[in-house]
MDAnalysis code that builds the backbone (N, CA, C; Angstrom):
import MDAnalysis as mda
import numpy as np

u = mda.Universe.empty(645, n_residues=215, atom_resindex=np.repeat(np.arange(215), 3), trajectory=True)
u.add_TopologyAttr("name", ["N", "CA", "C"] * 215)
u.add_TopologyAttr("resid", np.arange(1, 216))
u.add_TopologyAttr("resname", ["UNK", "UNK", "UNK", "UNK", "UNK", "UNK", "UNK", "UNK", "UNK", "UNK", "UNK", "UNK", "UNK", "UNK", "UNK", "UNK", "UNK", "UNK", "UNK", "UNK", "UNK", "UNK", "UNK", "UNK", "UNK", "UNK", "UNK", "UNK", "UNK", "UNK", "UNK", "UNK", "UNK", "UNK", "UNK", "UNK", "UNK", "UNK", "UNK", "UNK", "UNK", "UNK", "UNK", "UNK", "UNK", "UNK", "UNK", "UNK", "UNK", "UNK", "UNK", "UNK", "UNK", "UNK", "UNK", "UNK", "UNK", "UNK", "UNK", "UNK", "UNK", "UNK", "UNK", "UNK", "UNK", "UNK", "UNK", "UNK", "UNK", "UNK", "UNK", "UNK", "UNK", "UNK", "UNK", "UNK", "UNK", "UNK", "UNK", "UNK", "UNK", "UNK", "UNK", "UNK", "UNK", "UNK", "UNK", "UNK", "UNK", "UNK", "UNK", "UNK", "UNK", "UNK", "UNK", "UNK", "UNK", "UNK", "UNK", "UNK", "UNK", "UNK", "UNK", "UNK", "UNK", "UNK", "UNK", "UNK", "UNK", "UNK", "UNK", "UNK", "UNK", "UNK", "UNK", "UNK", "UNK", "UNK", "UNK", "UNK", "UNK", "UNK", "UNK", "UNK", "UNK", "UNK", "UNK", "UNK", "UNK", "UNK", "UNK", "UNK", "UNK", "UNK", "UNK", "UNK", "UNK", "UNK", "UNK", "UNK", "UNK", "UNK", "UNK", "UNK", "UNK", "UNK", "UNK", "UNK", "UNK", "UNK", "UNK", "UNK", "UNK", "UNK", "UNK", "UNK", "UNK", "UNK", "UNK", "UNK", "UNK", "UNK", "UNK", "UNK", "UNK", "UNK", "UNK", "UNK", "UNK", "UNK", "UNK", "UNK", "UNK", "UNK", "UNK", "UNK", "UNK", "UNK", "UNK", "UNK", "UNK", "UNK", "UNK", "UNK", "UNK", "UNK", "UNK", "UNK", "UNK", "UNK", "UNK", "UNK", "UNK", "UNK", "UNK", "UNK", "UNK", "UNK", "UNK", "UNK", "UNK", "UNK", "UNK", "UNK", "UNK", "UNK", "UNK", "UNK", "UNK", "UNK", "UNK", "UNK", "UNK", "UNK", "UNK"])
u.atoms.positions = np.array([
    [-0.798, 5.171, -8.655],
    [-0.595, 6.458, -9.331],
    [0.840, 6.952, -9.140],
    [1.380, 6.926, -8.214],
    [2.585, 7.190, -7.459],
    [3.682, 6.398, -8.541],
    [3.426, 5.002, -8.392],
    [4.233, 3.861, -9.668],
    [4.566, 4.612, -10.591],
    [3.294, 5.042, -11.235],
    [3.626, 5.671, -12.655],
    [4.108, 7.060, -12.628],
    [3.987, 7.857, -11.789],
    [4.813, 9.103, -11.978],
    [6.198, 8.843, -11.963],
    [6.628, 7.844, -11.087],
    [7.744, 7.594, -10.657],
    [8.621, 6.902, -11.860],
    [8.074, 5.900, -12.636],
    [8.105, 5.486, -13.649],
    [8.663, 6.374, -14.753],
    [7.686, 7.626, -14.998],
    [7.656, 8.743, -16.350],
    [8.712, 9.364, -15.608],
    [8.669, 9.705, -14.679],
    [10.052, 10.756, -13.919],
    [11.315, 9.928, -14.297],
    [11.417, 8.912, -13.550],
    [12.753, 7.924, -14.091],
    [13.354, 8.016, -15.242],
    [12.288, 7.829, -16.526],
    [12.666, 7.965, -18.127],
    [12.984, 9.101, -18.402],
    [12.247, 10.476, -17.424],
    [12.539, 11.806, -17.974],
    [14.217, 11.688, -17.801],
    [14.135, 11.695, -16.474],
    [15.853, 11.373, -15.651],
    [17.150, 10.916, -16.652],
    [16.165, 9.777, -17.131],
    [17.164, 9.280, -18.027],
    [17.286, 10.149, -19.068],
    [16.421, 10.195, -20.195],
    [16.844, 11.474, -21.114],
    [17.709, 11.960, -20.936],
    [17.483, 12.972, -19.787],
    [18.350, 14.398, -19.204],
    [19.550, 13.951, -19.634],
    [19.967, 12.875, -18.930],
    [21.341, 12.321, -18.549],
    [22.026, 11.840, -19.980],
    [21.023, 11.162, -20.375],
    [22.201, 10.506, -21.835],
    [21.558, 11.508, -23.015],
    [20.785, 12.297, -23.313],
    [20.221, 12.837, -24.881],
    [21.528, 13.297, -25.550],
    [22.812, 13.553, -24.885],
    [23.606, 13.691, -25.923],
    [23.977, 12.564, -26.504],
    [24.147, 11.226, -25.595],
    [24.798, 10.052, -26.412],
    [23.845, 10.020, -27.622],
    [22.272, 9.894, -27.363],
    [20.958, 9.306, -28.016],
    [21.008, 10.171, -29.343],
    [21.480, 11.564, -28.916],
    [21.907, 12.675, -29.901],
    [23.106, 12.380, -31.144],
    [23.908, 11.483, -30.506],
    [25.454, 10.857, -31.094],
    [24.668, 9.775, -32.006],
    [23.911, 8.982, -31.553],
    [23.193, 7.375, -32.191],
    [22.552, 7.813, -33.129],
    [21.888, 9.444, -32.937],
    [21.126, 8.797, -34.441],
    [21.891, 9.970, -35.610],
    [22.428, 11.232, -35.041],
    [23.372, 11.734, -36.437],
    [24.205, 11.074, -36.917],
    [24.910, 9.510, -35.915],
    [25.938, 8.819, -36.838],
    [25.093, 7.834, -37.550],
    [23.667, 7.323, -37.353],
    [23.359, 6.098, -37.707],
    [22.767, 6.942, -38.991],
    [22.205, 8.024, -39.367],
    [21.910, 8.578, -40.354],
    [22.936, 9.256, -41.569],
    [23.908, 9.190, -41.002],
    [25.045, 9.271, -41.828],
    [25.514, 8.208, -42.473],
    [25.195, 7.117, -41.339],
    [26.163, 6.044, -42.024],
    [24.960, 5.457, -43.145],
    [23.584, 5.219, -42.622],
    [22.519, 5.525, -43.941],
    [22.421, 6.098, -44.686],
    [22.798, 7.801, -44.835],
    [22.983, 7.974, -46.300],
    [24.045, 7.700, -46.776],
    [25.253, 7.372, -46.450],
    [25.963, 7.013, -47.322],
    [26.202, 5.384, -47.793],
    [25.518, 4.612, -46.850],
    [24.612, 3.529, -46.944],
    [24.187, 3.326, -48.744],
    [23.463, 4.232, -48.679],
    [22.244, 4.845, -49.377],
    [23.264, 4.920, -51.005],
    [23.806, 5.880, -50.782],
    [24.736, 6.493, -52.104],
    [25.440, 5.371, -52.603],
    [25.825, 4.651, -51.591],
    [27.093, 3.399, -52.189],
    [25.988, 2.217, -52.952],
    [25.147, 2.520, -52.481],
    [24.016, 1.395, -52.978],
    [22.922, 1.546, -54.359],
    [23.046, 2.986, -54.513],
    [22.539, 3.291, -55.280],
    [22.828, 3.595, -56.866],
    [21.928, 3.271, -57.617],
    [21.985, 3.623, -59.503],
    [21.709, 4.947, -60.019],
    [22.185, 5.351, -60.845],
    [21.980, 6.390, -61.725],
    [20.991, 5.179, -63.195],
    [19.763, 6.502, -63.216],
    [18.574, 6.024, -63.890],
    [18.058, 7.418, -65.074],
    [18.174, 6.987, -66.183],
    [17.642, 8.322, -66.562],
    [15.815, 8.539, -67.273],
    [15.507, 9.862, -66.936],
    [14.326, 9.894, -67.367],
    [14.279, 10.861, -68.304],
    [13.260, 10.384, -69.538],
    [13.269, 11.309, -70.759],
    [11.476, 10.940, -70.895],
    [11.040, 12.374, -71.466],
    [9.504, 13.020, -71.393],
    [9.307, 13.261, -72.652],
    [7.881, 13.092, -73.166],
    [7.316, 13.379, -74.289],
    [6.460, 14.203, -73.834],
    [5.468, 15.342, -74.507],
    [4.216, 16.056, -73.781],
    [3.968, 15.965, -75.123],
    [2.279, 15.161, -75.247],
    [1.400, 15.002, -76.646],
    [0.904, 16.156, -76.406],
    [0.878, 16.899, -77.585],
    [-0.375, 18.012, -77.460],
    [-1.586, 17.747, -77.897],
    [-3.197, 17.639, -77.573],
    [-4.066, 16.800, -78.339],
    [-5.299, 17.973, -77.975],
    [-5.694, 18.450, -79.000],
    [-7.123, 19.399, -79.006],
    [-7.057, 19.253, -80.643],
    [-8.954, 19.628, -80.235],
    [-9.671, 19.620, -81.641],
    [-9.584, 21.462, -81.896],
    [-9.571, 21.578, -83.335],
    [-9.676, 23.062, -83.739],
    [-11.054, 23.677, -83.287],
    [-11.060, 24.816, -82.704],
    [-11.900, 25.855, -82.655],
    [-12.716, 26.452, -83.833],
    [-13.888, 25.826, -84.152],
    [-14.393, 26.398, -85.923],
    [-15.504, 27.862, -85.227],
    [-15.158, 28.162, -86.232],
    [-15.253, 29.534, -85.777],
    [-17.409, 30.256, -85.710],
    [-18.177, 28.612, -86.213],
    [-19.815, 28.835, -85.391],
    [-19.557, 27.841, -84.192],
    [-18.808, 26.992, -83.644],
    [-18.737, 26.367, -82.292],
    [-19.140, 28.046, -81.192],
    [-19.432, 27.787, -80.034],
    [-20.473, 28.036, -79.469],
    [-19.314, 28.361, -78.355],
    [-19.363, 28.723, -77.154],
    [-18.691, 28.951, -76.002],
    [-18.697, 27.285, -75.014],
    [-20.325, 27.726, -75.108],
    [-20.339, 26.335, -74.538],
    [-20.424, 24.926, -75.157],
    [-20.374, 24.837, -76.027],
    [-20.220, 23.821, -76.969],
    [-18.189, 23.608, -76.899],
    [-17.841, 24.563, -76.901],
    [-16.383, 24.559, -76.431],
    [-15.677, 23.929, -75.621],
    [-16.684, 24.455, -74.517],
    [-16.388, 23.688, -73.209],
    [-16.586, 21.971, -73.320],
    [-17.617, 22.314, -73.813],
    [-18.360, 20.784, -73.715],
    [-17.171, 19.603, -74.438],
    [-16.476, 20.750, -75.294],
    [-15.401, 19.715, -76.724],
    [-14.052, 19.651, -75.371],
    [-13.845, 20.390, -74.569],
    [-12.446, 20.635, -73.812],
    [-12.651, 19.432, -72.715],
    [-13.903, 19.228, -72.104],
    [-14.559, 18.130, -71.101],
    [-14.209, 17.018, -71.895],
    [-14.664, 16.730, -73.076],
    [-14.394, 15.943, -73.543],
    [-12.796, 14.902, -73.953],
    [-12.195, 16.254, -74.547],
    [-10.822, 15.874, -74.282],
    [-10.189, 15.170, -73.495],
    [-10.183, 16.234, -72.202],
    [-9.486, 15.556, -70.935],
    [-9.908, 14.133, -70.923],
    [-11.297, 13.690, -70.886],
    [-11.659, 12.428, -70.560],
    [-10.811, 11.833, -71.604],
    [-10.778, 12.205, -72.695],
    [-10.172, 11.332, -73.813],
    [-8.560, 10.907, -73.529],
    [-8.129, 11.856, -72.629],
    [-6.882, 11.876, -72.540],
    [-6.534, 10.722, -71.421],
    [-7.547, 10.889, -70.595],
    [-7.538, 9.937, -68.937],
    [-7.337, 9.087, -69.508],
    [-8.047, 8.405, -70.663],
    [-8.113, 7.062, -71.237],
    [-7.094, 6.522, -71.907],
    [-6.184, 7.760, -72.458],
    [-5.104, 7.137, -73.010],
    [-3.981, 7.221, -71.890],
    [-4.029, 7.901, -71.154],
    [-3.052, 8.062, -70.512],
    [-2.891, 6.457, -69.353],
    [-4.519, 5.998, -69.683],
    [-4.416, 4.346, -69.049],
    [-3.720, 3.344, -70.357],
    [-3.841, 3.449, -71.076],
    [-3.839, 2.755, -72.368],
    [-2.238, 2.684, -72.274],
    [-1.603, 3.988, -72.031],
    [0.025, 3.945, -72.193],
    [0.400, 2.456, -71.289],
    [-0.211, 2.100, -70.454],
    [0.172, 0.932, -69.595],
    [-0.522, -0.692, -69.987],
    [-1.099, -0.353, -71.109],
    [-1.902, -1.467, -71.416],
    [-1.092, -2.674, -71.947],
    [-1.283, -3.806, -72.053],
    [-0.366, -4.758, -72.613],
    [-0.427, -4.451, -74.168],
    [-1.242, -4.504, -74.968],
    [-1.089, -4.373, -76.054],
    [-0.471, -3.001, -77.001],
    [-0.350, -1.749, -75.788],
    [0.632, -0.941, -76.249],
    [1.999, -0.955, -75.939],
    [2.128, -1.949, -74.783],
    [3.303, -2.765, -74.382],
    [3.769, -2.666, -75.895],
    [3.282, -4.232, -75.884],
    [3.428, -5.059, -76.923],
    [3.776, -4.249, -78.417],
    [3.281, -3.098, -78.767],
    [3.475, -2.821, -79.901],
    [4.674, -1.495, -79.847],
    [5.316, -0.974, -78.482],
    [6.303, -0.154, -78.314],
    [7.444, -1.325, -78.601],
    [7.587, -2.626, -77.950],
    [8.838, -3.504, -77.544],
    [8.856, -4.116, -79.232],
    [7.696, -4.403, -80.030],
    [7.649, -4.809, -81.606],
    [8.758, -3.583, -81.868],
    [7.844, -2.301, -81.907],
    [8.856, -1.154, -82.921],
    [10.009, -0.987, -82.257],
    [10.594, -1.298, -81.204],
    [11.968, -1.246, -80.268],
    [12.988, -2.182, -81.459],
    [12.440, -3.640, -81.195],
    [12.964, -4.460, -82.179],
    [13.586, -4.148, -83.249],
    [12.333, -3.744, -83.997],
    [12.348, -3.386, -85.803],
    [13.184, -2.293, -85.761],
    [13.175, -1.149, -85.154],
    [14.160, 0.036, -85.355],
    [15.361, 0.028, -84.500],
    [15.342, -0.747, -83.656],
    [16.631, -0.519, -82.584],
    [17.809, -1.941, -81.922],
    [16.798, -2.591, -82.650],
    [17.179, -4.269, -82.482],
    [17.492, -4.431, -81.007],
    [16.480, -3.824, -80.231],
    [16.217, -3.859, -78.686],
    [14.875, -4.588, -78.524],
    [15.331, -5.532, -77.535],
    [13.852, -6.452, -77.221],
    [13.585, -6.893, -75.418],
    [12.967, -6.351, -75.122],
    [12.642, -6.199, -73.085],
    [11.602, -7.465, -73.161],
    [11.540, -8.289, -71.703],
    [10.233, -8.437, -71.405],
    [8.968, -7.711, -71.224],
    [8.124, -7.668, -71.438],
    [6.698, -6.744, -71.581],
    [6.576, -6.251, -69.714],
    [7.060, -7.377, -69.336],
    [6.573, -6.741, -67.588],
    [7.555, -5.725, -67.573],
    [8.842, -5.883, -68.122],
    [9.825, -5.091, -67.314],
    [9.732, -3.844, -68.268],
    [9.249, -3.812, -69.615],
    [8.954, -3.143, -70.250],
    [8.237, -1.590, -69.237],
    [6.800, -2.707, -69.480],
    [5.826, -1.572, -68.689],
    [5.984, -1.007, -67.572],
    [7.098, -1.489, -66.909],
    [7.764, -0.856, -65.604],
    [8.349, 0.607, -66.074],
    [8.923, 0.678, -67.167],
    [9.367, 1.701, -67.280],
    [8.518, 2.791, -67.660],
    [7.361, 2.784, -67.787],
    [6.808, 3.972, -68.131],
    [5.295, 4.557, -67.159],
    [5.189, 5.916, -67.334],
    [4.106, 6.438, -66.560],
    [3.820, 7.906, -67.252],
    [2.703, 7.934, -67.083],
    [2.235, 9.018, -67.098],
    [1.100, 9.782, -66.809],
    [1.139, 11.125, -67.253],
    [0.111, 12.199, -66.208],
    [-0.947, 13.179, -67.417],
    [-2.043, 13.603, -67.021],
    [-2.561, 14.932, -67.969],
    [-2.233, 16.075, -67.432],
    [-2.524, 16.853, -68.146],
    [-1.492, 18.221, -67.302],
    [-3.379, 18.763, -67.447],
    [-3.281, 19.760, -66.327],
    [-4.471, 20.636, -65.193],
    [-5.022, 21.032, -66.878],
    [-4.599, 21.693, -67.922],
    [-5.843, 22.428, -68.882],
    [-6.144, 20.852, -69.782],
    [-5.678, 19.770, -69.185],
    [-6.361, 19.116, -70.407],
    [-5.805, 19.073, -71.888],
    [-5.037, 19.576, -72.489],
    [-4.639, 19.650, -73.571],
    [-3.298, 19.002, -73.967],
    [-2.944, 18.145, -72.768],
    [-1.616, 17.387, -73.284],
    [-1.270, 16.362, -72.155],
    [-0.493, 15.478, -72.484],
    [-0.744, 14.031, -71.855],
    [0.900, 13.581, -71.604],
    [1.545, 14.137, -70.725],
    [3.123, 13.684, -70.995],
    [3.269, 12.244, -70.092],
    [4.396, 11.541, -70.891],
    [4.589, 10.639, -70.813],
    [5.948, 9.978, -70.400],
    [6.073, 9.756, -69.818],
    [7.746, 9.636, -69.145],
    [8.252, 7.704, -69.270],
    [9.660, 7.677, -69.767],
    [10.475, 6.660, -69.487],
    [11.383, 6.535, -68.894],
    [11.756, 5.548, -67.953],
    [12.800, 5.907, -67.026],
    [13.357, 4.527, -66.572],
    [15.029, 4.518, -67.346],
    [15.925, 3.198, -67.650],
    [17.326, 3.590, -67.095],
    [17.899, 2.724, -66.939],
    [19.687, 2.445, -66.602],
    [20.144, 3.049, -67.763],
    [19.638, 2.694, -69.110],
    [20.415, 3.045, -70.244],
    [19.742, 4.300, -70.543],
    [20.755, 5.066, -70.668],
    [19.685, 6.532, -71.605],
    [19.521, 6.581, -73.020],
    [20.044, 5.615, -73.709],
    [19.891, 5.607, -75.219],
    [17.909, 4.463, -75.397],
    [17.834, 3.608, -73.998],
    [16.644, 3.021, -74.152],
    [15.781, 4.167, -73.444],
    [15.861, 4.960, -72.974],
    [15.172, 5.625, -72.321],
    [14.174, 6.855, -73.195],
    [15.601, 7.182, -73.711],
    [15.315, 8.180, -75.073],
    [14.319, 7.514, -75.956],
    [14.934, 6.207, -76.817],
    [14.087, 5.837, -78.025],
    [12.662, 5.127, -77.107],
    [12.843, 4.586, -75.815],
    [11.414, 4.152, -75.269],
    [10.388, 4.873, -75.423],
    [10.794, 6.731, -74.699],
    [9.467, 7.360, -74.841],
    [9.162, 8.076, -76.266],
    [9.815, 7.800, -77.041],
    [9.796, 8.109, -78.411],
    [9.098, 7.612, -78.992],
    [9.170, 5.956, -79.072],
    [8.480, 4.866, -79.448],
    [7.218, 5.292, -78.943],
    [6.934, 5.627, -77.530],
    [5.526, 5.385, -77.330],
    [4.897, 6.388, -77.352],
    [5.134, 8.006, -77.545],
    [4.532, 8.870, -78.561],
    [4.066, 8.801, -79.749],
    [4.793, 7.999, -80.493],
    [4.273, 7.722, -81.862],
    [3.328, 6.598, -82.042],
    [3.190, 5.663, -81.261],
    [2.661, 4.560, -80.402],
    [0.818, 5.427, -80.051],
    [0.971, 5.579, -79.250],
    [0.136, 6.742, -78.513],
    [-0.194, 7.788, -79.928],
    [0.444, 8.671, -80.354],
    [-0.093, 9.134, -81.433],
    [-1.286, 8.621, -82.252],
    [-0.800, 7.386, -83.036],
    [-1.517, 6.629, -83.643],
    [-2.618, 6.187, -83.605],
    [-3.134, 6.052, -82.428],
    [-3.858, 5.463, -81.521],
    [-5.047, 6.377, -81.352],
    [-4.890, 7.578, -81.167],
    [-5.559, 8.876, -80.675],
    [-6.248, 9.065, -82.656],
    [-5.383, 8.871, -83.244],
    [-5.790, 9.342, -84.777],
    [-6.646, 8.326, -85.149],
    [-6.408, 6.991, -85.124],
    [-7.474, 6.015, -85.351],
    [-8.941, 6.274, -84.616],
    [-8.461, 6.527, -83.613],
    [-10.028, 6.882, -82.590],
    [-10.992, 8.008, -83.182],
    [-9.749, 8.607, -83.488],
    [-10.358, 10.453, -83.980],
    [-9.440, 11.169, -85.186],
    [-9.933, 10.922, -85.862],
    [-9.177, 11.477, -87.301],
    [-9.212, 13.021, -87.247],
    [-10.418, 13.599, -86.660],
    [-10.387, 15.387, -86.269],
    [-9.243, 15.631, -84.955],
    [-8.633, 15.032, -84.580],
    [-7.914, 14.950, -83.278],
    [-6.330, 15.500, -84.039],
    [-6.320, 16.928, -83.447],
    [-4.983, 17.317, -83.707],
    [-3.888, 16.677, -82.692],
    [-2.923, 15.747, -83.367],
    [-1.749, 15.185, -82.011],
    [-0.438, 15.688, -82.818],
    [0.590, 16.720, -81.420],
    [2.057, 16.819, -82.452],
    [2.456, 16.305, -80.333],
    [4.038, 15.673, -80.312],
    [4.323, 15.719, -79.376],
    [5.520, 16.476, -79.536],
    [6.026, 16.962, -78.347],
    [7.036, 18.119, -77.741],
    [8.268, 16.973, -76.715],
    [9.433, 17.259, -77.461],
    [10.391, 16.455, -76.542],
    [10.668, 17.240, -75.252],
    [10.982, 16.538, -74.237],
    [11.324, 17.561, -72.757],
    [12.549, 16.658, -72.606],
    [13.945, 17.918, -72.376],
    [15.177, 17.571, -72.282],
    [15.215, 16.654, -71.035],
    [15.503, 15.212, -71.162],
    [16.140, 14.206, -70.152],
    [16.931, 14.475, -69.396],
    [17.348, 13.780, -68.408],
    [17.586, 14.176, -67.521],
    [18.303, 13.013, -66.724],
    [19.178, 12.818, -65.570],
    [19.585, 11.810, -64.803],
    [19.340, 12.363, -63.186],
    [19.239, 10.718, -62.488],
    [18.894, 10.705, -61.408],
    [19.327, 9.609, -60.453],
    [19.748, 10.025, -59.116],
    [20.190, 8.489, -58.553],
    [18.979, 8.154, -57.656],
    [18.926, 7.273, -58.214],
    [17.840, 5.972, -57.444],
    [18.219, 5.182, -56.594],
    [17.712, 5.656, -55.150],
    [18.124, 4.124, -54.127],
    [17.578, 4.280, -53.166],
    [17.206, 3.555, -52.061],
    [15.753, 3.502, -50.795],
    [16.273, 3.720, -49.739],
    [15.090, 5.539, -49.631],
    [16.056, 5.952, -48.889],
    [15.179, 5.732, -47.359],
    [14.714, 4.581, -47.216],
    [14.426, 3.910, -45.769],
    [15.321, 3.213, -45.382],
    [16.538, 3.287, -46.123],
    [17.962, 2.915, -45.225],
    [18.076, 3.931, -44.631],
    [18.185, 4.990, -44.864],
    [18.744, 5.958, -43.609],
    [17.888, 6.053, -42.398],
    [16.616, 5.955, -42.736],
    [15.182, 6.104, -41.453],
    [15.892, 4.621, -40.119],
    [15.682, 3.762, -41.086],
    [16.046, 2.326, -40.221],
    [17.938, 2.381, -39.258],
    [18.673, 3.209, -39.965],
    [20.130, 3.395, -39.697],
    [19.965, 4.255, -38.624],
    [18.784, 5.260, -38.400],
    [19.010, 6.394, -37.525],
    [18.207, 5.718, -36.246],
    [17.398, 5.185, -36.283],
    [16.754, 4.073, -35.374],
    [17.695, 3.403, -34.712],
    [18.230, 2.633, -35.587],
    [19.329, 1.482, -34.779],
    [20.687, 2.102, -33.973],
    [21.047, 3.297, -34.763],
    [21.762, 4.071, -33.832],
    [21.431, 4.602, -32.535],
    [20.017, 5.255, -32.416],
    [19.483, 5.327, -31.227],
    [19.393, 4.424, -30.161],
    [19.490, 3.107, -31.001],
    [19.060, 1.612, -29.867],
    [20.499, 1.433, -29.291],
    [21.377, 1.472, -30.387],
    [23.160, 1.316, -29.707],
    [23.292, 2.086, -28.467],
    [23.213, 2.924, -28.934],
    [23.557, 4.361, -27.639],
    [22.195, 4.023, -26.333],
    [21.250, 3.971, -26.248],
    [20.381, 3.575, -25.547],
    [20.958, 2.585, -24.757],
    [21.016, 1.482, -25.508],
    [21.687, -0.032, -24.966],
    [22.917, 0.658, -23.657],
    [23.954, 1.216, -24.314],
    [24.994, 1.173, -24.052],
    [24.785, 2.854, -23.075],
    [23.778, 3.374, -22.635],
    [23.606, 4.434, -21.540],
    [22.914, 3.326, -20.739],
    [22.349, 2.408, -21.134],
    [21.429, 1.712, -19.722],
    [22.476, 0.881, -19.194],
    [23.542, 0.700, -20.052],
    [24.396, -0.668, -19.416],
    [25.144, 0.070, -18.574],
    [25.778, 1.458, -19.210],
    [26.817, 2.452, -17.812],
    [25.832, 2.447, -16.910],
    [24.421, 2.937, -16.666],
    [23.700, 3.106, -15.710],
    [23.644, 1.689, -14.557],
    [23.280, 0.718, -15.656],
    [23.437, -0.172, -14.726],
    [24.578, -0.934, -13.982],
    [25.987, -0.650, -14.628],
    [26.794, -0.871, -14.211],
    [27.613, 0.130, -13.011],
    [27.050, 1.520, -13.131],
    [26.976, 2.451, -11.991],
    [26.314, 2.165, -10.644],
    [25.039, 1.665, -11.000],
    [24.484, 0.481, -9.574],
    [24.917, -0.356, -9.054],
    [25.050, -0.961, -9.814],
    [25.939, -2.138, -9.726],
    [27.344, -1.971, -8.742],
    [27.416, -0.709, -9.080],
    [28.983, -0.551, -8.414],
    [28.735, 0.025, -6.636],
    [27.571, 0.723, -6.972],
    [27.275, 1.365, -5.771],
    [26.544, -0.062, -4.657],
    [25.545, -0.513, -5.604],
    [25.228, -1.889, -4.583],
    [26.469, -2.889, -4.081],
    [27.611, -2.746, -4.539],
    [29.123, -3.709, -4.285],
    [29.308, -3.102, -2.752],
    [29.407, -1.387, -3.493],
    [30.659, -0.510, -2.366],
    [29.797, -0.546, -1.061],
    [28.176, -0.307, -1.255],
    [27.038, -0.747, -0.007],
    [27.254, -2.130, 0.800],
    [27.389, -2.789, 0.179],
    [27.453, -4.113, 0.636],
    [28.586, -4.750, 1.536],
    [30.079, -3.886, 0.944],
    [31.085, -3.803, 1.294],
    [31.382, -3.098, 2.389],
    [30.912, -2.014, 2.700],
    [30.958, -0.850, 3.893],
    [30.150, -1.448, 4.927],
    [29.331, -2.296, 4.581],
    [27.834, -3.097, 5.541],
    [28.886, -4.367, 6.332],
    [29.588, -4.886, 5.560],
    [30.811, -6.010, 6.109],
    [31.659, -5.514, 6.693],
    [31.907, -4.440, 6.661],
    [33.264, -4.150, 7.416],
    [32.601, -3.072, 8.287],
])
């Protein structure tokens, strides 16, 4: 029992003594990670569509019959909002890319670029693209609104769809678990290099002991 207090006391000891170096290791190793970080990193831009998609309100529909049409929706929407990732809407965004823009992606790297969400009332389905180029970024989620549009109207011809552009935007992209890993390894430098003064402080004292013991 004694071992181990003596043990946890020792490490406290140590702390005490070096937390400013340990303090030095990791604000420089996190510095030198984010800027790590910045030198390494792309500017990516993202541009948004928001479909608007509800059926009209006829004016003997019911309250709850309402509801029942709004439940419905959303589900309708979950489904497309999987569909935006499907290969075959891939496939028919990177066709109309071609034909109108004489732009042609692989389908994987394609579908990398896009995602999307339903928004909380259910009534709209935005859809985001997000590329190096902002002129593919733009006509990508463009393409796949009208894409997506289409799609919703074939299913449901009573299905009101208009989409709403949301002003794009830029962003730098780069991983920022370089700085986590940079502030770590700084800690280990400074660590290293407080145990080596420490031990080279013993070291000195076991010499000058040894020396005073001879003479």
């Amino acid at each position: 029992m004694k071992s181990k207090l003596f043990f946890f006391s020792d490490r406290i000891a140590f702390l005490r003594r070096w937390w400013w170096l340990l303090a030095i290791g990791l604000v420089g190793g996190l510095l030198f990670g984010s800027g790590l970080r910045q030198f390494g990193s792309k500017t990516v831009y993202k541009s948004s569509v928001a479909l608007q998609v509800y059926h009209l309100k006829s004016k003997s529909m019911s309250k709850q019959a309402y509801i029942r049409q709004k439940k419905s929706e959303l589900n309708d929407l979950s489904k497309y909002s999987v569909v935006v990732k499907s290969y075959d809407t891939i496939q028919a965004v990177n066709d109309s890319l071609h034909y109108y823009y004489g732009v042609w992606i692989n389908n994987v790297d394609l579908g990398q670029m896009f995602d999307s969400s339903v928004a909380v009332d259910g009534q709209s389905l935005t859809i985001n693209c997000i590329s190096s180029s902002k002129e593919l970024s733009r006509y990508g989620v463009r393409t796949m609104a009208r894409i997506i549009k289409m799609r919703i109207k074939d299913a449901d011809e009573s299905m009101n769809v208009s989409f709403r552009i949301i002003p794009g935007y830029s962003v730098q992209y780069g991983n920022t678990d370089v700085i986590f890993y940079s502030g770590v390894v700084g800690v280990f430098i400074m660590c290293m290099v407080a145990l080596g003064i420490e031990f080279g402080g013993l070291n000195e004292q076991h010499d000058d002991h040894s020396e005073s013991k001879r003479n």
